[in-house]
C-alpha positions in Angstrom: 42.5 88.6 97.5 40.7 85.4 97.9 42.8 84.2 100.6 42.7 87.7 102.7 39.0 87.3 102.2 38.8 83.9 103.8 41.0 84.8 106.6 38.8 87.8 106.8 35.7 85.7 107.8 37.7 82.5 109.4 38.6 85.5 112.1 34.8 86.8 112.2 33.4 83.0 112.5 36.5 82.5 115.2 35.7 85.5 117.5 31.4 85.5 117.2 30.8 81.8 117.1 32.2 80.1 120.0 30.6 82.6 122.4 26.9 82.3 121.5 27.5 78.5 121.2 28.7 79.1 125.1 25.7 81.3 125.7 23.4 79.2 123.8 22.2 81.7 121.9 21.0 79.3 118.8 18.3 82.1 116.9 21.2 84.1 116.9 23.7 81.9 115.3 21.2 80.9 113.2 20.6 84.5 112.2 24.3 84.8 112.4 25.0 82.5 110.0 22.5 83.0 107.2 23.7 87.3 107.1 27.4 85.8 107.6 26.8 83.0 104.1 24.4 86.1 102.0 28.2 88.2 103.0 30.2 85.7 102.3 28.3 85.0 98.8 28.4 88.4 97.8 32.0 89.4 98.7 33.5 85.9 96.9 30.6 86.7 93.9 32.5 90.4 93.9 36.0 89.3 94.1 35.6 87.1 91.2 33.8 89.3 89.5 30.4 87.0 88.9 27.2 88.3 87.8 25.4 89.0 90.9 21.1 89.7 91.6 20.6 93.0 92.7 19.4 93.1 96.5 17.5 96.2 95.6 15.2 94.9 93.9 14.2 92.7 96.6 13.6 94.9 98.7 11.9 97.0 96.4 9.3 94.1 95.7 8.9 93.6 99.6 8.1 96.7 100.7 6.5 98.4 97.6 3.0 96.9 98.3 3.3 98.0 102.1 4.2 101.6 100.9 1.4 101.5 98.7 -0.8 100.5 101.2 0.1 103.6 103.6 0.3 106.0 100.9 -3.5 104.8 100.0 -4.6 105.5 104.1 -2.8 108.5 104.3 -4.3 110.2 100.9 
């Protein structure tokens, strides 16, 4: 499973990379490559079955304040 997961994202990183690196596009790579590693951690993390942190619960604590915040105006 590991290996089909590697060849998995060797293929993704083979077909998106070399074109914005041709475009210059360098925010997106960068972009590109932070979502692709947070994937890539997560999938391997899953496969091996490693206790993982709940994305959830980040974005829970990111946008509970700003919820709170229109629920306040809008009462």
């Amino acid at each position: 499973m590991l290996f089909l997961l590697s060849l998995i994202f060797i293929g993704i990183i083979a077909y998106e990379v070399p074109m914005l690196i041709k475009k210059k596009m360098w925010r997106e790579l960068a972009a590109f490559s932070v979502l692709l590693i947070i994937g890539m951690f997560y999938s391997y993390g899953h496969v091996l079955e490693l206790p993982l942190p709940n994305p959830t619960k980040v974005v829970e604590a990111v946008f509970k304040p700003i919820s709170a915040y229109i629920e306040k105006i809008l009462s």
